[in-house]
N, C-alpha and C positions, 0 to 999 in steps of 0.2 A: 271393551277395548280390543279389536281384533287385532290392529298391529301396532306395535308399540319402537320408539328406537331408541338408542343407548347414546348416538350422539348430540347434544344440542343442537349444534350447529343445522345438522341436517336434518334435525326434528322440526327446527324453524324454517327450511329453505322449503323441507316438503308441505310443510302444514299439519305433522304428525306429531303426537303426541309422546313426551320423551315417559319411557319406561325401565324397567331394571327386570332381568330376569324371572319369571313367576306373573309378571304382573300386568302378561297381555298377551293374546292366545299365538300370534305371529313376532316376531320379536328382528326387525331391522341392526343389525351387529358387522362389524369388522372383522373377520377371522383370515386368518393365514396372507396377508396382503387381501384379500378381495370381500366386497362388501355382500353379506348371504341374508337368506330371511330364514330364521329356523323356529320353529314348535316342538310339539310332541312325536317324537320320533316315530309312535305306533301309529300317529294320524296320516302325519303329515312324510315321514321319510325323510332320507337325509337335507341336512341345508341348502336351501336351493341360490344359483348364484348364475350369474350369466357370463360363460365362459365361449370367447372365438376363437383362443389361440389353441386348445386341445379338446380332448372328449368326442365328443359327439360330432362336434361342430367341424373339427379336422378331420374326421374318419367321412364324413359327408362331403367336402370337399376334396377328397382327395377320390374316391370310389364311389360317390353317392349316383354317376352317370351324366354329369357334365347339363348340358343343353336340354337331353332326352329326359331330364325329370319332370312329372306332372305340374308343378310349380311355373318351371322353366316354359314350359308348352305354354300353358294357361296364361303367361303374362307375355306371351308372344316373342319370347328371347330365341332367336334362330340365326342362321348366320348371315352377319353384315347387320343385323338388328339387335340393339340395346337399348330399352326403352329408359324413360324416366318413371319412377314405379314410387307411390306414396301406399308403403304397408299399414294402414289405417288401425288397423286392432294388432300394434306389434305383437305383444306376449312377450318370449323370449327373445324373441329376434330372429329366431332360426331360418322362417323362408326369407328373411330380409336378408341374411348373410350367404343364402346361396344365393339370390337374385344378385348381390354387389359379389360375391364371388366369382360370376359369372358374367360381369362386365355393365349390371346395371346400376344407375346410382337412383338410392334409393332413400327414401325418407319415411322414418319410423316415427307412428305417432301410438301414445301409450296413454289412456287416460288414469290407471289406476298408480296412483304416489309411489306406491313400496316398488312396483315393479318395472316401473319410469326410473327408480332410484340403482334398481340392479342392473340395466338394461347401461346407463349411463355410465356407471362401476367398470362394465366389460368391456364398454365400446372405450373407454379410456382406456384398460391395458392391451388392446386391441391395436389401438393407433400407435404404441409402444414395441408391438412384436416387428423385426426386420420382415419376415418372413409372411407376415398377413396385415401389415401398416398400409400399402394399397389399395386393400381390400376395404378396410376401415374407413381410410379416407372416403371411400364413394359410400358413406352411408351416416346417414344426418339422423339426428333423435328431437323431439318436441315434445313436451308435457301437455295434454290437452285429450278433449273430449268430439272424438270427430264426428258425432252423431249429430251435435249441434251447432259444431265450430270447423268444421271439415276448410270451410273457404277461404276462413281466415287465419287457420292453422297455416293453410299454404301460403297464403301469400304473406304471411311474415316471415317465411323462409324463400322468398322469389323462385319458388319452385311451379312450372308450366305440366304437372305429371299428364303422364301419355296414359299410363294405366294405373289402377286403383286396386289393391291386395284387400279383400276382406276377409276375417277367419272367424265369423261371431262366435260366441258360445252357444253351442248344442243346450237345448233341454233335456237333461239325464231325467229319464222317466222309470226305468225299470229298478224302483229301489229294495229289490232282493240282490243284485250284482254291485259286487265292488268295485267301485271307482278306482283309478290310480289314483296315488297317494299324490302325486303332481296336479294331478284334474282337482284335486279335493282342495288343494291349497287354494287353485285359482278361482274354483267359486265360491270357498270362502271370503276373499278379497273383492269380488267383481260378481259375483251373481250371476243369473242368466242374463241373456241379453233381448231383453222382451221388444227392443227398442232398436231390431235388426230390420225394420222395414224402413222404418226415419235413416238410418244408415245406408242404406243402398241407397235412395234416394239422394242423397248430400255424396255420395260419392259417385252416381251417375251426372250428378251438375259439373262437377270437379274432372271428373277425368276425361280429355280430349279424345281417346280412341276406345280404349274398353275397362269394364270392372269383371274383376276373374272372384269370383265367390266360393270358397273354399268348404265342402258340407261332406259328412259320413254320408257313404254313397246310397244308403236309403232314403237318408232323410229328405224331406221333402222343400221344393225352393223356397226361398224366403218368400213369403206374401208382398206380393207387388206384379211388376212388369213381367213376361215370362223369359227366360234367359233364353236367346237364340243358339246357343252352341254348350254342349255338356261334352268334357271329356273325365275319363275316370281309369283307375286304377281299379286293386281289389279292396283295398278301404275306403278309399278317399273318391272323392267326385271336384269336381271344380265346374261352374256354372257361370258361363261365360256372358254380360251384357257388350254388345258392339256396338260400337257408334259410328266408327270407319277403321278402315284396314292400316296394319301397321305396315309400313313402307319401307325399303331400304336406303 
């Protein structure tokens, strides 16, 4: 039993299995108002929980570089341009919340339960804060699996996205090096993603203008189409598919 929750209620809503501490390696909990996933501190590191109103997420928003971040670029947000953006493999949210920070409205789709359930948690106290409740509002969440259901994910939210956010999971190969202890939660929970070539594919049907493919800038493109346009940083790479230009 990798995760286990304490609430009924939302053991039933998720499909998860209710547990009591000890008795399941990730453990779905309540702590301090906000709902966290926690383990074994030396594995896994602190409770992980999905926070927009501060941390990380505010210091990003407030200095992170506005327009000019690689995110920003890659999903074509420039000025007088705000696309419609369906972030397909949300994770935490985070490039979703600069994208609707930054005036695009965005639609978060999460296939793994535990992390659909934290993602849901934050974006509720989210739409609560004065100060980032606009923000909130331009960003929508779905439970679902976009590799199979990408089409009809969207269109039961009447969403037309102009562009498609992918972030699959990298295959960690060098197992002498430590994982971050966040990395190590998420592929305990969701695995590699062997199944990143059926994804681009269901997200080049879906997206009207382009799919921006988020990859460590060595690694190599997903097997499929070849991306017409790469931009990159010193980490990160983003691997652009076009279909037509976005317009003002």
């Amino acid at each position: 039993m990798p995760v286990g929750v304490q609430d009924p209620a939302l053991a039933a809503r998720l499909g998860l299995p209710r547990a009591r501490e000890g008795e399941a390696e990730l453990l779905l909990v309540r702590h301090d108002d906000r709902l966290v996933l926690a383990g074994d501190p030396k594995r896994y590191g602190h409770p992980l929980a999905v926070d927009f109103v501060a941390g990380r997420a505010a210091h990003r928003r407030r200095f992170g570089g506005g327009r000019g971040q690689l995110v920003a670029r890659a999903c074509g947000l420039a000025k007088g341009i705000s696309p419609s953006v369906v972030d397909a493999t949300a994770g935490l949210g985070r490039d979703a919340f600069v994208l609707a920070s930054l005036g695009a409205e965005v639609l978060m789709v999460e296939r793994v339960a535990s992390i659909f359930a934290l993602l849901e948690d934050g974006l509720a106290r989210a739409r609560l804060d004065p100060e980032i409740r606009d923000i909130a509002a331009r960003m929508a969440l779905v439970h679902g699996d976009a590799t199979h259901g990408l089409e009809a994910l969207v269109a039961s939210r009447a969403v037309a996205p102009q562009v498609v956010h992918l972030d699959p999971m990298f295959p960690h190969r060098d197992k002498s090096a430590l994982v971050k202890k966040e990395m190590r939660l998420f592929r305990t929970l969701a695995g590699e993603d062997p199944d990143a070539p059926r994804l681009l594919e269901a997200a080049l049907d879906v997206a009207s203008h382009r799919v921006v493919v988020k990859r460590p800038r060595k690694a190599p493109p997903i097997e499929g189409p070849p991306p017409r346009h790469v931009i990159e940083d010193r980490t990160s790479r983003y691997d652009l598919y076009v279909h037509r230009r976005l317009d003002v």
